[in-house]
ZAMARGU-4260 file (C-alpha; in steps of 0.2 Angstrom, whole numbers, plus 5000, padded with zeros to 4 digits):
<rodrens>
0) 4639/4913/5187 | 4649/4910/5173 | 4663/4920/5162 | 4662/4924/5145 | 4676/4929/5134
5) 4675/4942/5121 | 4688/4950/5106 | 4693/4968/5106 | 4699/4973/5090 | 4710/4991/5086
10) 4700/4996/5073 | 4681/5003/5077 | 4672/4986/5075 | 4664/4981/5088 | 4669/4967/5103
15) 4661/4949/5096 | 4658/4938/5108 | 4668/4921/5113 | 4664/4907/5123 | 4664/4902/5143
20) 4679/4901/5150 | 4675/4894/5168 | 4664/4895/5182 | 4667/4910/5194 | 4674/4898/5209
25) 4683/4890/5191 | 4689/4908/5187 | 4695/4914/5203 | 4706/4898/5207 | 4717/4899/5191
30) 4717/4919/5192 | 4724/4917/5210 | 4738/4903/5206 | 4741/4913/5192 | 4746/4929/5201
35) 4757/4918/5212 | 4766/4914/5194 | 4781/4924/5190 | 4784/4931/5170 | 4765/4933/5167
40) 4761/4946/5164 | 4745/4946/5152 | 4738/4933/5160 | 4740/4943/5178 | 4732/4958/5166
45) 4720/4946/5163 | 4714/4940/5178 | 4715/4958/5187 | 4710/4970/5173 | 4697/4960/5164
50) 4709/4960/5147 | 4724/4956/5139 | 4733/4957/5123 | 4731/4941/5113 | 4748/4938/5106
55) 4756/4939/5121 | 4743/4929/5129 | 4743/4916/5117 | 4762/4914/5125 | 4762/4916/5143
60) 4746/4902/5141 | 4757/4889/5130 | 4770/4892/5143 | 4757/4885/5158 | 4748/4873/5148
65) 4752/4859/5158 | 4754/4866/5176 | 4744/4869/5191 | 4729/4859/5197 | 4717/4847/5187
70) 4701/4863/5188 | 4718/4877/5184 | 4725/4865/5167 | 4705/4865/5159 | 4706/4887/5164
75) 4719/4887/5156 | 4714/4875/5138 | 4698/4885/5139 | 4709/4900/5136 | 4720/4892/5124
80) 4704/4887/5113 | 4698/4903/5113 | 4714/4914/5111 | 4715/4899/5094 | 4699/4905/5089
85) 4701/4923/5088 | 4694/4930/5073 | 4704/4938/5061 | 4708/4956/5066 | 4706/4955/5086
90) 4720/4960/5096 | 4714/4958/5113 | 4704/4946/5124 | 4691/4953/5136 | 4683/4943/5151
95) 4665/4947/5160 | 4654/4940/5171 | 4641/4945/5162 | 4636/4961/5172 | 4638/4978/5171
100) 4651/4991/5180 | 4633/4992/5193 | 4633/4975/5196 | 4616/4974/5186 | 4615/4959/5171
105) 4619/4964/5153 | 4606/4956/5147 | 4599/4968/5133 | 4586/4953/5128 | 4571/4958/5135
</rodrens>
């Protein structure tokens, strides 16, 4: 299992889809060394809620760029690259597994 990032925007477009951040055993390492981090708080929001603000993400990430383990510094570049890429309008950055709130794959491909 992997997670996918995805932009949230204020206006009534629709979330477009981002790239992989990590793995799951990737994401859960950096979201739990980044709880233990003081002054983060949408990277905590983030990791706990599924979503963050970008702008204020785009900070907090800057601020952690080089920290942590070899596996929690490429987390958090994967987030830097896709917090860079955020197309023009998006305000937020959302995070899934790729499942829905069942626990069921949101594949709607077939």
């Amino acid at each position: 299992m992997s997670y996918e990032a995805y932009y949230g925007y204020e206006d009534d477009r629709e979330e477009s889809e981002g790239d992989i951040i990590a793995s799951g055993g990737g994401w859960v390492d950096w979201g739990e060394w980044v709880l233990e981090q003081d002054e983060l708080e949408e990277c905590h929001t983030l990791y706990s809620e599924g979503w963050a603000m970008i702008e204020g993400l785009r900070n907090e990430l800057a601020t952690i760029a080089t920290e942590g383990t070899e596996d929690q510094q490429h987390v958090t570049a994967r987030l830097i690259a896709i917090v860079d890429a955020a197309p023009d309008g998006a305000t937020a950055l959302l995070v899934t597994d790729g499942t829905d709130s069942d626990g069921e794959d949101d594949d709607t491909d077939e």
